[in-house]
RODO-2510 file (C-alpha; in nm, 4 decimals, decimal comma):
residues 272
     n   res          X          Y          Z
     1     x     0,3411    -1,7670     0,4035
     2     x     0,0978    -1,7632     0,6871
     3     x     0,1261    -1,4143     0,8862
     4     x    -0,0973    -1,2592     1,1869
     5     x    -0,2512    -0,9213     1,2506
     6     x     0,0092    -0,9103     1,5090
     7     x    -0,0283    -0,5017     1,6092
     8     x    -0,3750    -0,5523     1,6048
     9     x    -0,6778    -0,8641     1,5559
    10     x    -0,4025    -1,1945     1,6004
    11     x    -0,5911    -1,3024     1,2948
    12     x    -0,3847    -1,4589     1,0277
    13     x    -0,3769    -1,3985     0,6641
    14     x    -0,1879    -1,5731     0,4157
    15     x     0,0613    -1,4056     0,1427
    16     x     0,0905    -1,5167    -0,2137
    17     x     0,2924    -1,3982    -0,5203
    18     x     0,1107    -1,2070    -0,8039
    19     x     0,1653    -1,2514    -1,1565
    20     x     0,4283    -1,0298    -1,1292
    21     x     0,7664    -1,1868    -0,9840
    22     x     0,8642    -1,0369    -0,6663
    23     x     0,4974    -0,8819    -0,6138
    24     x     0,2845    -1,0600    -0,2800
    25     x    -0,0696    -1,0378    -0,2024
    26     x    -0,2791    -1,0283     0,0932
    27     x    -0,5132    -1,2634     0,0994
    28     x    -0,8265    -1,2399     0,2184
    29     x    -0,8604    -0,8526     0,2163
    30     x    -1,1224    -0,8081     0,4952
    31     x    -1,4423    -0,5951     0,3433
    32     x    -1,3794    -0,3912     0,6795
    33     x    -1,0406    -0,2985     0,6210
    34     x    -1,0893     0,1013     0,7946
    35     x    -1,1464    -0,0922     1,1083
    36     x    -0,7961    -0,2236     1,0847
    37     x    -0,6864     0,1318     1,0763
    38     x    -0,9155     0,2602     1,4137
    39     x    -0,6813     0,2601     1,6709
    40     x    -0,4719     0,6124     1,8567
    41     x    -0,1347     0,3462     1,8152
    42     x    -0,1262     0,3905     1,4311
    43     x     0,0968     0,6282     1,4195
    44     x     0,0855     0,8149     1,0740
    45     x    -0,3253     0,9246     1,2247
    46     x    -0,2831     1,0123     1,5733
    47     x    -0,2114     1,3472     1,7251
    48     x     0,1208     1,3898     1,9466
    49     x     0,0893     1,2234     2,2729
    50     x     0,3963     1,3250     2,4561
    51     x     0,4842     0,9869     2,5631
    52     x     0,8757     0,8867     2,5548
    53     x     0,7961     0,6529     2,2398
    54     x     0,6405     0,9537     2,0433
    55     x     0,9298     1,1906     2,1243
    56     x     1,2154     0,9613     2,0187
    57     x     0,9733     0,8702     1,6971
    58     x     0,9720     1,2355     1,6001
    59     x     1,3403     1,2560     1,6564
    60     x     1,3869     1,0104     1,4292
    61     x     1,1147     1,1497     1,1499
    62     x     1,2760     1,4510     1,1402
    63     x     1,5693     1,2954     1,0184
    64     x     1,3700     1,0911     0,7869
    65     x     1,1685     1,4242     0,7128
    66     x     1,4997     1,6481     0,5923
    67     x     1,6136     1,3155     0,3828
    68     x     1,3397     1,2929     0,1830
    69     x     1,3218     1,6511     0,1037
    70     x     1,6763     1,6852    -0,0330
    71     x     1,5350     1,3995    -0,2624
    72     x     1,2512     1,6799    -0,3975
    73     x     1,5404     1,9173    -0,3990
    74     x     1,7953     1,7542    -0,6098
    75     x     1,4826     1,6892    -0,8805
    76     x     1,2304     1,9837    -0,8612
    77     x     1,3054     2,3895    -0,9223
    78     x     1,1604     2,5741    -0,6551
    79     x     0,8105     2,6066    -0,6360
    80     x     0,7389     2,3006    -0,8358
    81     x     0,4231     2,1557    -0,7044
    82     x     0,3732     1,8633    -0,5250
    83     x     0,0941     1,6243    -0,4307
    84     x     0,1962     1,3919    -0,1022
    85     x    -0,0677     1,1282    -0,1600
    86     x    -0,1703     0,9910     0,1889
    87     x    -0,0554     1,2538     0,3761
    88     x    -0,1726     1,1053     0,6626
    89     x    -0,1024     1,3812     0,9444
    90     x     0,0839     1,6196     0,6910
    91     x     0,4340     1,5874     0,8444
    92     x     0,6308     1,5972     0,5104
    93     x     0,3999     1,8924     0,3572
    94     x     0,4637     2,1094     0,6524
    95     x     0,8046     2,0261     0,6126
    96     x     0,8278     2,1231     0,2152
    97     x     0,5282     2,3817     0,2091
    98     x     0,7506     2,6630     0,1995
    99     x     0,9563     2,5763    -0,0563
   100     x     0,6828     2,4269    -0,2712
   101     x     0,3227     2,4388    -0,3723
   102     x     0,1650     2,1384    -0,1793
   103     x    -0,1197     1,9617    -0,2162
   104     x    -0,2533     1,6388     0,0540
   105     x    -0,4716     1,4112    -0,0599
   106     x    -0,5740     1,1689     0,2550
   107     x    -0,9038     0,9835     0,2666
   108     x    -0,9212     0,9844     0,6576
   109     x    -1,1215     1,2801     0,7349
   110     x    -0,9651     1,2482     1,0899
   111     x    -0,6278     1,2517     0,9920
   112     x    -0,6687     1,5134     0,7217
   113     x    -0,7790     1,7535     0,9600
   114     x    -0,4621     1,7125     1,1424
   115     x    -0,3213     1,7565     0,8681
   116     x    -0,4730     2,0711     0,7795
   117     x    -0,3857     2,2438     1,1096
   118     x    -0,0162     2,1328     1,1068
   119     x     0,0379     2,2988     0,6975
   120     x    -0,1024     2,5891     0,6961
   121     x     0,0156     2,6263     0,3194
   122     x    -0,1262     2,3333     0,1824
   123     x    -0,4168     2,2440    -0,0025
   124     x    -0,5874     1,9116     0,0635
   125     x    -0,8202     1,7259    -0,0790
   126     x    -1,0262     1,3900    -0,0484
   127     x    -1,0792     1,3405    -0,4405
   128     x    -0,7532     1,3153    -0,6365
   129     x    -0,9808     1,3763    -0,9612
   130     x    -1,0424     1,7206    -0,8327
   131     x    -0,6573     1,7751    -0,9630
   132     x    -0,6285     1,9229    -1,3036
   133     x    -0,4444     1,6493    -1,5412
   134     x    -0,0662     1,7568    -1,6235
   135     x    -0,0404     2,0329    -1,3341
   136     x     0,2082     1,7936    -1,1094
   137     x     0,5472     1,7922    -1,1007
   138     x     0,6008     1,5150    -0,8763
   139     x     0,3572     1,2871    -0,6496
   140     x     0,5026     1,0824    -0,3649
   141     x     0,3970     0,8250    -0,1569
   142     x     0,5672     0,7653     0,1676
   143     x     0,4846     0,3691     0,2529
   144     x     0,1529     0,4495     0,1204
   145     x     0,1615     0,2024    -0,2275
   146     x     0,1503    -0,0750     0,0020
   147     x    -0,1920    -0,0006     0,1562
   148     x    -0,3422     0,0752    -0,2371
   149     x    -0,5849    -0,2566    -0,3761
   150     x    -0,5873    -0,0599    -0,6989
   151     x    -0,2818    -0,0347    -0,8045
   152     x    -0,2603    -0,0157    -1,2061
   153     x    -0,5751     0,2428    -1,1937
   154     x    -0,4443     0,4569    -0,9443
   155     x    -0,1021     0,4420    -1,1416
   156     x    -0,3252     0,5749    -1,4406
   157     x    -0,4536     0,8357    -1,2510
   158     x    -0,0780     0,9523    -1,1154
   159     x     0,0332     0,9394    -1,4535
   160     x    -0,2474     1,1406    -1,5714
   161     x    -0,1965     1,4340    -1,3342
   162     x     0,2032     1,4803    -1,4021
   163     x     0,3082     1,6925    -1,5932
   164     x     0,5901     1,5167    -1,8838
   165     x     0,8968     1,3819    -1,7118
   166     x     0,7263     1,4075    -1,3782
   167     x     0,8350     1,2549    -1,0857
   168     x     0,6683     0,9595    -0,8634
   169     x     0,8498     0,9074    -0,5424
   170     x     0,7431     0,5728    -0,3795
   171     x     0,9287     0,4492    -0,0716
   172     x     0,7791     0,0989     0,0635
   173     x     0,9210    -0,1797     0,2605
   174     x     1,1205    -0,3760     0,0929
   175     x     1,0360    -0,8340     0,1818
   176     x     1,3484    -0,9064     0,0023
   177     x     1,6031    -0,7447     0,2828
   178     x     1,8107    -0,8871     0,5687
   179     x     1,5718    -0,8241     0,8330
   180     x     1,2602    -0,9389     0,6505
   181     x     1,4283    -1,2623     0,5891
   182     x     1,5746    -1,3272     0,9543
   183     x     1,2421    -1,2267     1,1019
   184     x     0,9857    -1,3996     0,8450
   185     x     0,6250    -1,4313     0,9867
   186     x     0,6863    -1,1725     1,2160
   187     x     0,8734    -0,9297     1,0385
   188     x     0,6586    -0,6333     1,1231
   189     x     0,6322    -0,4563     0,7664
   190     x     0,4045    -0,7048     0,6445
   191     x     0,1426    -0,5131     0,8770
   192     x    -0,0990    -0,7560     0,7583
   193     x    -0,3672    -0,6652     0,6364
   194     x    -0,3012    -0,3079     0,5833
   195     x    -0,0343    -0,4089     0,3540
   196     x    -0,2144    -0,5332     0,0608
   197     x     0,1270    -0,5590    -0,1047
   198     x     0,4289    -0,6958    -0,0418
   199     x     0,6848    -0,6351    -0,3059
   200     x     1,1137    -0,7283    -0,3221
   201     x     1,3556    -0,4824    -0,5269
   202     x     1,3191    -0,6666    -0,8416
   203     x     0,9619    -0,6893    -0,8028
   204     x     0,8924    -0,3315    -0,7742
   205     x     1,1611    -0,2802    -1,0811
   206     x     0,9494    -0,5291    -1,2450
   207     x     0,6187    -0,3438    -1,1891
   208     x     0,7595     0,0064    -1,2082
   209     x     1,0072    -0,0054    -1,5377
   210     x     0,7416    -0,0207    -1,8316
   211     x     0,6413     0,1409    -2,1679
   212     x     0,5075     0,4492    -1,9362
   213     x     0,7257     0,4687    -1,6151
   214     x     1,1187     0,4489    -1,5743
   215     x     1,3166     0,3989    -1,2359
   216     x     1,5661     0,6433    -1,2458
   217     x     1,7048     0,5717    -0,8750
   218     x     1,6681     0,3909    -0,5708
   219     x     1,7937     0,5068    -0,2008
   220     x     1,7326     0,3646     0,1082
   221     x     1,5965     0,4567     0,4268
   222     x     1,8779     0,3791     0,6551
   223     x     1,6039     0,3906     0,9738
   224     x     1,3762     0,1684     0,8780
   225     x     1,5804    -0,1058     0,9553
   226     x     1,6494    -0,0647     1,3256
   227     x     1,2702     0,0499     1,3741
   228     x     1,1321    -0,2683     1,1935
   229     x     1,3847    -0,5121     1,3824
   230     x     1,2562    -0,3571     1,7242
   231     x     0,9163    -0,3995     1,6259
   232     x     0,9233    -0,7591     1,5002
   233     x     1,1298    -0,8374     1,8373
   234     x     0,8203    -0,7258     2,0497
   235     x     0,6399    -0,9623     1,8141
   236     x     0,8282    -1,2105     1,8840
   237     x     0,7749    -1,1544     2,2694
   238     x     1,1609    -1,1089     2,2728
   239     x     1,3402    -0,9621     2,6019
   240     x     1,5945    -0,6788     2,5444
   241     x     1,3981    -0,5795     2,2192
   242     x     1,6225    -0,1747     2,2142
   243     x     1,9579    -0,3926     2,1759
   244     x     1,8235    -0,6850     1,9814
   245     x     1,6422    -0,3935     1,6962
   246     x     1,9033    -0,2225     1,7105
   247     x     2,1474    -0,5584     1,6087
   248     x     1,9633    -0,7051     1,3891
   249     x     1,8927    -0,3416     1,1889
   250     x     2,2407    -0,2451     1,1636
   251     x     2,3187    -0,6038     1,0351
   252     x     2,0678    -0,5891     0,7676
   253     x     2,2054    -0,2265     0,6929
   254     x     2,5453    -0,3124     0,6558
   255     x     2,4507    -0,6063     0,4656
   256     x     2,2782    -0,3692     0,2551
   257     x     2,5764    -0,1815     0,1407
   258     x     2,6800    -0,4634    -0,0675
   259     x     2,3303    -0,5913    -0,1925
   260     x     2,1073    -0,2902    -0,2290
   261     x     1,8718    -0,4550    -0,0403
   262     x     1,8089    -0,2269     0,2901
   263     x     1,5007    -0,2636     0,4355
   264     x     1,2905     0,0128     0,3068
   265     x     1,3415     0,1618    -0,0843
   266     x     1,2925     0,4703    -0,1990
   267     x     1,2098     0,4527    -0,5926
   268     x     1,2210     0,8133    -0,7890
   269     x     1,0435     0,7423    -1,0707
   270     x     0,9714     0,9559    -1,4115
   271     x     0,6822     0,9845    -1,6096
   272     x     0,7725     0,8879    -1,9570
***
């Protein structure tokens, strides 16, 4: 499938399936790839603008923020410690900081230091190996495994800094739901090319059931949906792109209910 840069560059990239079944690549991953990143309208690296788009976003992550924390607290005991790897503007840790020991590792120096002014708690970091090995009791990655080239060595290194049964929390979008398949090409969580990855629900069970990982549950995040569908409308150069999101996301939700396949996954998984 042939898919443009459409927040960005128009330029068109092509996505093929891996070895593994249900896994898609980005092809050709440009040598620049920070400059696809440079831009105040990426969201998870910008400060808070006050604009009417930012406030009903944060009304909605907070939400999203409280969700994904009762995740963490039906797993961890208090004061487990957590790494959020790419933190991006530290949202989630200065959500969770004072219930846990946090640590942020994000390679952005800009966003970082957002970061670092918003969790006051946390420590953060630019070199996961600085980490001791085995001191983690859970590492998550909110729509961050979808930006990592990497993959199987930065799985090594996650698996070598939790501690036994520890927990890796990985939500990304998931190009097997209702909305990715009514929108295609310009379904906007392909986000080529900072999505290296693509993956369906059986593709990430694939990748993420092996001799060293186990998927112990998968929720959804029920706002993706609408927030994705609005998106890919103004793609689409669609009029009336608030009702048509929000139709086309609570269709693929509903839809969901039955399949399992909403439009963004959250997959708790445990260290072996």
């Amino acid at each position: 499938m042939k898919i443009k840069d459409h927040f960005l560059t128009q330029e068109t990239f092509e996505i093929k399936e891996t070895a593994t079944s249900g896994v898609f690549k980005t092809f050709p991953i440009p040598q620049d790839l920070d400059k696809y990143y440079d831009t105040p309208d990426y969201i998870s690296h910008h400060q808070d603008t006050g604009s009417s788009k930012e406030r009903l976003y944060k009304l909605l992550q907070k939400y999203n923020l409280q969700y994904k924390k009762s995740i963490l607290d039906s797993s961890l005991k208090p004061n487990a410690t957590v790494l959020d790897y790419g933190c991006g503007a530290g949202e989630f840790l200065k959500f969770i900081e004072a219930d846990y020991n946090t640590i942020g590792f994000e390679p952005n120096s800009v966003a970082r230091k957002f970061a670092s002014e918003k969790a006051k708690k946390t420590q953060f970091t630019s070199n996961i190996e600085s980490i001791a090995d085995g001191s983690l009791d859970a590492i998550t990655l909110w729509h961050v495994f979808e930006h990592i080239e990497n993959q199987q060595e930065t799985l090594q290194i996650f698996k070598n800094k939790l501690k036994e049964k520890g927990l890796l929390i990985i939500a990304v979008p998931n190009s097997s739901s209702f909305d990715a398949n009514y929108y295609k090409e310009f379904w906007a969580a392909y986000d080529v090319p900072r999505h290296i990855f693509h993956f369906t629900k059986s593709g990430m069970e694939k990748l993420m059931n092996t001799e060293i990982w186990k998927i112990k549950k998968i929720k959804p995040l029920i706002l993706d949906s609408f927030y994705i569908s609005m998106l890919s409308e103004k793609y689409k150069n669609s009029g009336l792109i608030w009702l048509k999101g929000l139709f086309y996301g609570a269709i693929s939700n509903l839809k969901a209910l039955k399949s399992g396949e909403f439009s963004s996954l959250i997959y708790i998984i445990e260290k072996k």
